[in-house]
C-alpha positions as CSV (number, residue, x, y, z in Angstrom):
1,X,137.2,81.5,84.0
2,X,139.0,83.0,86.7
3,X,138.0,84.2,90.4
4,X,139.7,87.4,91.5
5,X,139.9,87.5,95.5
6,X,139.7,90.9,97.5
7,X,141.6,90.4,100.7
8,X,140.3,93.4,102.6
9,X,136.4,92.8,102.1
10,X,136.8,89.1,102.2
11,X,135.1,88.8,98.8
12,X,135.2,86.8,95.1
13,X,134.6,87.9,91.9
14,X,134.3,86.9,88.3
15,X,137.6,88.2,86.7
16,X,136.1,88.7,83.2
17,X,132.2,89.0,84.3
18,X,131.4,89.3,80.3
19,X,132.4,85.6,79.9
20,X,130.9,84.0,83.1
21,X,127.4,81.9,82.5
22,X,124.5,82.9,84.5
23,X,125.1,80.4,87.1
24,X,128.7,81.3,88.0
25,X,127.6,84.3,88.3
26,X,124.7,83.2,91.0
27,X,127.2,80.6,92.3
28,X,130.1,83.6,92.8
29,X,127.2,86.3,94.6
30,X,125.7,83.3,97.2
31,X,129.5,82.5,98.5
32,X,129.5,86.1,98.9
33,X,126.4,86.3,100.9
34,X,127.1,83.2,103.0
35,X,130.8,85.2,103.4
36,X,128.8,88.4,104.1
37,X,126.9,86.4,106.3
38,X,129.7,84.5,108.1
39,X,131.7,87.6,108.7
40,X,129.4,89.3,110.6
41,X,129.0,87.1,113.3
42,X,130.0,88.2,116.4
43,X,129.7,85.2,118.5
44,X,133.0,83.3,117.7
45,X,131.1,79.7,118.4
46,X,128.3,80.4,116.7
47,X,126.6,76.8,114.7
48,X,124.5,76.9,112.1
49,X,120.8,76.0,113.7
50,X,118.5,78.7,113.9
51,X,119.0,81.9,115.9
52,X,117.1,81.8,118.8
53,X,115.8,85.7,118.7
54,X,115.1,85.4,115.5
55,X,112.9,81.8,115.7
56,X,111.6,84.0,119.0
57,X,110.1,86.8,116.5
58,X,108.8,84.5,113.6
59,X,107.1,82.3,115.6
60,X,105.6,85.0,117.8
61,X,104.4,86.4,114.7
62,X,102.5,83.4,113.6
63,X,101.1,83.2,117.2
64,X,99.2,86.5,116.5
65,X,97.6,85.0,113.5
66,X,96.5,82.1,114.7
67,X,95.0,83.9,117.9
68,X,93.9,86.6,115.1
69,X,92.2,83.3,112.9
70,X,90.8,82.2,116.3
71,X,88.8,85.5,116.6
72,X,88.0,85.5,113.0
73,X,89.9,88.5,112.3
74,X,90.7,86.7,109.2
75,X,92.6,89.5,106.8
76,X,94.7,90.6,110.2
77,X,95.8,86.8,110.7
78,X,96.7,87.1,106.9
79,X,98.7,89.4,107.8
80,X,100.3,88.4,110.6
81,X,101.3,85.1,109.2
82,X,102.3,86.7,106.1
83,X,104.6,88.7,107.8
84,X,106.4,85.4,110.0
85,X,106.8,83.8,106.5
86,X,108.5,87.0,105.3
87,X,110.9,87.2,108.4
88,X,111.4,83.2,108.0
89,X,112.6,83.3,104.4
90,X,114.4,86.7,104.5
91,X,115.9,87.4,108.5
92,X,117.6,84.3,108.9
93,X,121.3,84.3,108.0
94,X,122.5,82.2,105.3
95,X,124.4,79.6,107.3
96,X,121.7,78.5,109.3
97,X,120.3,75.0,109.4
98,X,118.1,74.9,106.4
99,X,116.0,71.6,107.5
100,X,114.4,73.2,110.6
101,X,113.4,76.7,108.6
102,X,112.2,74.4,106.0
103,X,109.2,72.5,108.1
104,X,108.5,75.8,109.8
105,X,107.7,77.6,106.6
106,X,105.8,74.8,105.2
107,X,104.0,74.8,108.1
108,X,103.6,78.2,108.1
109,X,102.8,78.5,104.3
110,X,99.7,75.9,104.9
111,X,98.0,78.3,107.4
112,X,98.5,81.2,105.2
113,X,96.8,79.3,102.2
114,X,93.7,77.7,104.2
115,X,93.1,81.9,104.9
116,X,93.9,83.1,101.0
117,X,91.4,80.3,100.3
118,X,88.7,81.5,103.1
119,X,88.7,85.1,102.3
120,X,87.9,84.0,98.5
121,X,91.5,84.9,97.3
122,X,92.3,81.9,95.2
123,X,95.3,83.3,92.8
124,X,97.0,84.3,95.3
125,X,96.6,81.1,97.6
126,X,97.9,79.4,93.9
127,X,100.8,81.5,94.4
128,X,101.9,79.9,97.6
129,X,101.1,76.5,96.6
130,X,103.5,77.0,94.0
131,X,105.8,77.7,96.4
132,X,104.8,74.9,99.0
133,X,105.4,72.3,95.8
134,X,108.6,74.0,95.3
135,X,109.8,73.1,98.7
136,X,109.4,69.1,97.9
137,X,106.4,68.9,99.5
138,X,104.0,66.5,98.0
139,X,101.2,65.5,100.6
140,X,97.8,64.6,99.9
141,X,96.6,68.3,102.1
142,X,98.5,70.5,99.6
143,X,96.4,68.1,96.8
144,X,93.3,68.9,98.4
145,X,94.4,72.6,98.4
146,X,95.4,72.6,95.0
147,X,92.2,71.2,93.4
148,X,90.4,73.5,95.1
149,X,92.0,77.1,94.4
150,X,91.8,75.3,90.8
151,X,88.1,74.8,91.0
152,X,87.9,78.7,92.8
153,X,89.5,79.6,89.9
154,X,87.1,77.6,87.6
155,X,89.8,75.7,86.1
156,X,88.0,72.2,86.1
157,X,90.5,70.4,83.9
158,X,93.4,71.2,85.8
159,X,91.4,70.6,89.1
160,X,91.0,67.1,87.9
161,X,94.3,66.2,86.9
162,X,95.7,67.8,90.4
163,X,93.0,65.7,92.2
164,X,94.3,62.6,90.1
165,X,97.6,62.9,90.7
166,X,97.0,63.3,94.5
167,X,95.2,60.5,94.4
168,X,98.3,58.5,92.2
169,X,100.3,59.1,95.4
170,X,97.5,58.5,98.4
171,X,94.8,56.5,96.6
172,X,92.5,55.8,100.1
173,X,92.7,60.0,100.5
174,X,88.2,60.3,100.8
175,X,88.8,64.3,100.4
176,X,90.4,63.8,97.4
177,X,87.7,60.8,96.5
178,X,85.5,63.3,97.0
179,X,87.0,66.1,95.4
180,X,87.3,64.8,91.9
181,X,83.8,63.7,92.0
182,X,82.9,67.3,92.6
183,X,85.5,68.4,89.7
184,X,83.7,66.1,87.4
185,X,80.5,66.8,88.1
186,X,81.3,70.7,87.6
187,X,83.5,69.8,84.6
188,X,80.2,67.7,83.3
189,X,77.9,71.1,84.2
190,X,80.4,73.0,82.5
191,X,80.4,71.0,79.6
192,X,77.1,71.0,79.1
193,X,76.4,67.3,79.4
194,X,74.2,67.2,82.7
């Protein structure tokens, strides 16, 4: 495979696309975002941390939330933090340091499933704790989370083996203690046998 160069927009490309895998592909388009990315900078000594204005907005936007959760305006703080997380995985530019966006939207991401779980929206909070796992992030709150969108949902089974594995990783957790006494107690009422 060969990579064709285009001097005036600075770009790469696949120089026969039909016989490039799937991931040369993806590899060739993100050096042209990060290029994209890179180009437009107009500060000549930029560094990659997080731009300022742009931290400025996101967290601003989680602010209202948490002032809207505060004043149990619950679907409006939804919203709001829905929003930050939006501007935090899709504003920032490419070349910014990933490790600081990354504890912000887990952080962030937390907040916005404690509400989905509140306001009785379980699949979607499911959703997001996909995407909280995805990030590496294996602590015994996103556990407790997990087990019980699963038990919202009425999926005992796969409450209990969450709640286990949790428990595999932080065995003196008592939420989770008591969480997968309640998911086989319900899995037991389902079952029939109480």
């Amino acid at each position: 495979m060969s990579i064709l160069y285009n001097e005036n927009s600075k770009m790469i490309s696949v120089a026969q696309p039909d016989e490039a895998t799937e991931i040369f592909a993806i590899n060739v388009a993100q050096i042209n975002k990060l290029s994209k990315s890179i180009i437009a900078e107009s500060n000549p000594n930029f560094t990659p941390k997080p731009n300022d204005n742009t931290t400025a907005m996101i967290q601003k936007m989680f602010q209202t939330g948490i002032t809207k959760m505060k004043e149990q305006k619950l679907n409006d703080a939804l919203k709001s933090i829905s929003l930050a997380i939006e501007m935090a995985t899709r504003n920032r530019s490419p070349y910014e340091a990933f490790a600081l966006q990354l504890q912000e939207l887990q952080f962030m991401l937390k907040h916005k499933i404690d509400l989905e779980l509140v306001l009785g929206k379980p699949m979607d909070a499911l959703q997001d704790l996909e995407m909280l796992m995805g990030t590496g992030l294996a602590t015994p709150d996103v556990f407790i989370r997990l087990t019980d969108a699963l038990l919202k949902l009425g999926q005992f089974n796969e409450a209990t083996a969450v709640c286990e594995r949790g428990l595999s990783l932080s065995p003196n957790e008592t939420k989770l203690k008591a969480l997968i006494l309640q998911c086989n107690r319900l899995l037991a009422e389902y079952n029939g046998d109480i």
